[in-house]
C-alpha positions in Angstrom: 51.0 -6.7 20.1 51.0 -8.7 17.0 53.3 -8.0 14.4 52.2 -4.8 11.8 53.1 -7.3 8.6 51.3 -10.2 9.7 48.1 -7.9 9.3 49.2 -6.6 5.8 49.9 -10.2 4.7 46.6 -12.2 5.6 44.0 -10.2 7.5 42.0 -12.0 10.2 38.0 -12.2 11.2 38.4 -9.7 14.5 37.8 -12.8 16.7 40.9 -14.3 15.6 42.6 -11.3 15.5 41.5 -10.1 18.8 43.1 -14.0 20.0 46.4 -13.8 17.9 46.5 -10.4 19.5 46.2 -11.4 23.4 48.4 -14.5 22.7 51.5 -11.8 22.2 53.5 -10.6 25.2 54.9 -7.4 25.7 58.8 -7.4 26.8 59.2 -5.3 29.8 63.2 -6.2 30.3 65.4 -9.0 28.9 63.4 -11.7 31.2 60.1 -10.0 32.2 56.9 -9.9 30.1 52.9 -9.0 30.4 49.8 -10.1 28.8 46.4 -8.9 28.8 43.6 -11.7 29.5 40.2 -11.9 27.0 37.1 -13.1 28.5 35.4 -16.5 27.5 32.8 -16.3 30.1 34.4 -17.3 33.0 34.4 -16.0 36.2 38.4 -16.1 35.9 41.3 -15.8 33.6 41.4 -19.0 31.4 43.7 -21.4 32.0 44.5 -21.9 28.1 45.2 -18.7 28.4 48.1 -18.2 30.9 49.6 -21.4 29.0 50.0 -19.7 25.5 50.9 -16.4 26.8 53.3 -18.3 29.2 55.1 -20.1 26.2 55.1 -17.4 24.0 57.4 -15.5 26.2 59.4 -18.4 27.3 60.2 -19.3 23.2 61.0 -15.2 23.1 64.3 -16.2 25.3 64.8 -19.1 23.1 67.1 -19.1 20.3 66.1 -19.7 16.7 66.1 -23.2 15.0 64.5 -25.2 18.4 61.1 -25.4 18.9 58.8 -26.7 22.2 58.7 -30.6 22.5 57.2 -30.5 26.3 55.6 -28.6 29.0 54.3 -28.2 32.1 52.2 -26.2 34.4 50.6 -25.8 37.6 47.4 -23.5 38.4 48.1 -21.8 41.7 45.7 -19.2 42.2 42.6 -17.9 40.3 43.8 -15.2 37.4 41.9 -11.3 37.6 40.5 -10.5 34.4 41.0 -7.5 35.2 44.7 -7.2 36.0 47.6 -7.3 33.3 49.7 -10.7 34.1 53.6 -10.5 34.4 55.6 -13.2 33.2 59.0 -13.6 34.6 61.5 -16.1 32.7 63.8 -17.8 33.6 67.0 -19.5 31.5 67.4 -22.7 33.3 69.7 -23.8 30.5 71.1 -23.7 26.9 72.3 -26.9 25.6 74.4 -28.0 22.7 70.4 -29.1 21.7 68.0 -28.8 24.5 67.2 -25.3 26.2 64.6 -25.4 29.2 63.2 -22.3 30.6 61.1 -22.0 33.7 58.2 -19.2 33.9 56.3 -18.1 36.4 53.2 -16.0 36.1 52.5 -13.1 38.2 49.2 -10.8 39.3 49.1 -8.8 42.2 52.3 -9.6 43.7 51.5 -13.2 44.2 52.2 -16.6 41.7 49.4 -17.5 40.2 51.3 -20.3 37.4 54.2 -22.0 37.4 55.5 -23.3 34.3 58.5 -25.3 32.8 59.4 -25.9 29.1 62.3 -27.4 27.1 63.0 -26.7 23.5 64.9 -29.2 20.7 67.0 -28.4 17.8 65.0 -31.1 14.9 66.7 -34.2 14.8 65.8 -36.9 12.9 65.4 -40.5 14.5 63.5 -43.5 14.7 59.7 -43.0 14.4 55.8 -44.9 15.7 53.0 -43.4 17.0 49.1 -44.3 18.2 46.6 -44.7 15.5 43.7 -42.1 15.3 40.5 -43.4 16.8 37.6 -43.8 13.8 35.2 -40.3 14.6 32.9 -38.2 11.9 34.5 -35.9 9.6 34.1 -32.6 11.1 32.0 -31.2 7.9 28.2 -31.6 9.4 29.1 -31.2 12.7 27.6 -28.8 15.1 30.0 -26.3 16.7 30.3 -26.4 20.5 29.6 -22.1 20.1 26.2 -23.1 18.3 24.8 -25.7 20.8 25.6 -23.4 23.9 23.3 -20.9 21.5 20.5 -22.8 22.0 20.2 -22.9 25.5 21.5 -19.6 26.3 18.7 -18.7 28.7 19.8 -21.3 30.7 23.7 -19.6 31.1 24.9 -17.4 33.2 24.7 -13.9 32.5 28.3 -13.5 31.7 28.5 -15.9 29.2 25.3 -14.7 27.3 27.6 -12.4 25.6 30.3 -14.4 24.9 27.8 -16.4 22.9 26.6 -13.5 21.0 30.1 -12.9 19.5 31.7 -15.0 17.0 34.0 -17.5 18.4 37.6 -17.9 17.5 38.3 -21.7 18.1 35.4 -23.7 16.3 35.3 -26.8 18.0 33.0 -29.4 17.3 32.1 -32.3 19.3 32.0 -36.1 17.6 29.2 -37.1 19.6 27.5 -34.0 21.1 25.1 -33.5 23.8 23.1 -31.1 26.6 25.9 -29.4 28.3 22.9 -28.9 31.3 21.8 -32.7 30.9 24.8 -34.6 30.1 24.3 -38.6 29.8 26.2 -41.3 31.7 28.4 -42.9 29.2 32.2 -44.0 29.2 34.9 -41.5 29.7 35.7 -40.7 26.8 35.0 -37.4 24.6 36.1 -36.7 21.1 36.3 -33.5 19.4 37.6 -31.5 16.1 39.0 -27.6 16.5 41.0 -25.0 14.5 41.2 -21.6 14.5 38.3 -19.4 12.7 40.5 -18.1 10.4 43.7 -18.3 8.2 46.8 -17.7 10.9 50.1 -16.3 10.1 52.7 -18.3 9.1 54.5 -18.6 12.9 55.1 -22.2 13.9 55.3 -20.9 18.0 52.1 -19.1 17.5 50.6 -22.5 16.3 52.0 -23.7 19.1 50.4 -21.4 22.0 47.4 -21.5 20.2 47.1 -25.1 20.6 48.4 -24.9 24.2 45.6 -22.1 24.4 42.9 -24.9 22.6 43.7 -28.0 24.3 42.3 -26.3 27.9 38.6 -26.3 26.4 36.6 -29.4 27.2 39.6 -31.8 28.3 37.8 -32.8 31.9 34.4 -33.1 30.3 35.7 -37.0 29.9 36.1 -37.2 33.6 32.6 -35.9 34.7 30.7 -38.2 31.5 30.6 -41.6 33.7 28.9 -39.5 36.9 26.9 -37.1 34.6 27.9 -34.4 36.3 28.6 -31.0 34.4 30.5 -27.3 34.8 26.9 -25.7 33.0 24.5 -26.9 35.5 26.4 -26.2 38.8 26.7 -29.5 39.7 30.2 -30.1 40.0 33.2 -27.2 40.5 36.1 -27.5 38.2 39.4 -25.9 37.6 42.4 -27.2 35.6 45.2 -28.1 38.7 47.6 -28.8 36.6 48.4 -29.5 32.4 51.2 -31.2 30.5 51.8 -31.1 26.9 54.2 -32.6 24.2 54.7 -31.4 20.6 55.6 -34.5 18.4 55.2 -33.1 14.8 54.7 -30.1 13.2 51.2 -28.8 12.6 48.6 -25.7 11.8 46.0 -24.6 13.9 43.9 -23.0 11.1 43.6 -26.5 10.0 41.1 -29.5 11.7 42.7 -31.0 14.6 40.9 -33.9 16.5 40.8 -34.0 20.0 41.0 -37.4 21.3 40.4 -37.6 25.3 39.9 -40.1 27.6 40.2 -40.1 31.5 41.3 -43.4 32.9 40.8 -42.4 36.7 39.1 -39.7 39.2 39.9 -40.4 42.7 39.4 -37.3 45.9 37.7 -34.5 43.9 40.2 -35.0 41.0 39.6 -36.3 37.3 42.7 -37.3 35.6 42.5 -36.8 31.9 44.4 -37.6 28.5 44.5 -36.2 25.3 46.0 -36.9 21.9 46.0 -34.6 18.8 45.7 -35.8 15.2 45.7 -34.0 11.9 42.9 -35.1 9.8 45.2 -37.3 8.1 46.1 -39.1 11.1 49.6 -37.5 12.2 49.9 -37.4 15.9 51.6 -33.9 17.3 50.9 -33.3 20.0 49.5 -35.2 23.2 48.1 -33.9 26.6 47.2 -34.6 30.0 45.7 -33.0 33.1 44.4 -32.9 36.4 41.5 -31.0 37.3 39.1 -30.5 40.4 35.8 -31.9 39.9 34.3 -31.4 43.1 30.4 -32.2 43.8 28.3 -29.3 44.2 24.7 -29.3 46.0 21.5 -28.6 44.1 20.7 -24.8 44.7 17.4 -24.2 46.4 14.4 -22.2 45.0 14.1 -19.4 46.8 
């Protein structure tokens, strides 16, 4: 559960809450921990998910004074919502200043994620990085939570009331459009996010909370060029696998944008990219992932 003073000190909108909250692992034994999984609609447990959860118990075993600068991950099998997941840890290493840790997560006696981080003492060295691609200031945009709104009698049922709640990433697309009617256009897709709400002051929260984030909309750049889309059914998608790597430090309660791009999709899979900039133009983190994008047929009237 999260911390008692964290509460005291800044309270939370419940959305935000109820995600700090499901983000914290409970410690079974020195290298065994379990999460509880929320529900964004999905027929499954969310990927993003299993990723923070996954690196908030690996940084648990980690020392103070080094923080994540990579991981990565591989989907296995499709998370219950319904189970609790078990995360067992393992301490690959501790190095004079790099300690990796490997995870793997755990429902009904089977893997269903495998995951690998490694963590850095700060040093300081030599420094470049990518310049932030020219997008709209996220003030004025619409949220991804309210267009979904406004065709919610075209959604599933299970994601009705998801959409009735308040949502506790606002994510805001550059250059929306009709999540059931998507155009043909380039493969790229830029967005802002942050968290609803002021966060505690926890840099590894931060962190899983971005790892959490950067699972929402990433292959939407891979399906743009076919106009295909996970809303209308035509195309079946699941993250395969997701790499990340923390450059600079960063907040989650403040606007991040969501650079993506996907440079090839090749046998059912779209390879995707993904760079994340303050809105001053810091990049901290960067992303990439596989996922299945595999062609569905139009359903039938019955």
């Amino acid at each position: 559960m999260v911390r008692a003073d964290w509460c005291i000190i800044s309270p939370m909108k419940p959305q935000v809450q109820e995600l700090v909250e499901m983000l914290q692992v409970e410690q079974l034994e020195n290298n065994l921990f379990r999460g509880i999984s929320g529900d964004i609609g999905s027929p499954r447990v969310f990927g993003g998910q299993v990723l923070g959860q996954a690196l908030m118990a690996a940084a648990l075993t980690v020392e103070p004074g080094r923080s994540v600068h990579s991981l990565h991950a591989y989907f296995l099998r499709p998370g219950d919502k319904a189970a609790k997941i078990v995360y067992d840890v393992e301490r690959i290493r501790d190095g004079g200043s790099f300690t990796t840790r490997r995870v793997v997560a755990i429902q009904h006696g089977h893997p269903i994620f495998n995951f690998a981080a490694s963590f850095h003492v700060k040093e300081e060295g030599p420094q470049h990085q990518a310049v932030m691609p020219q997008v709209p200031p996220p003030d004025g945009l619409i949220s991804v939570h309210e267009l979904r709104r406004k065709h919610i009698d075209r959604l599933p049922e299970r994601m009705r009331a998801v959409l009735h709640a308040e949502t506790a990433i606002d994510i805001r697309q550059c250059d929306p459009f009709d999540p059931f009617d998507p155009p043909v256009r380039g493969p790229l897709n830029n967005s802002w996010f942050r968290a609803s709400d002021r966060l505690p002051d926890d840099p590894v929260l931060h962190q899983a909370m971005l790892a959490y984030s950067s699972d929402f909309g990433l292959l939407h750049a891979a399906l743009l060029p076919h106009g295909l889309s996970f809303m209308n059914g035509s195309v079946q998608g699941v993250s395969l696998d997701h790499a990340m790597w923390f450059h600079d430090s960063f907040r989650m309660d403040e606007w991040l944008l969501y650079a993506t791009d996907s440079p090839a999709a090749h046998g059912a899979r779209g390879f995707c990219r993904g760079s994340l900039f303050t809105q001053d133009g810091r990049l901290v983190a960067s992303v990439a992932q596989e996922g299945l994008m595999r062609p569905q047929p139009p359903k039938t009237q019955a």
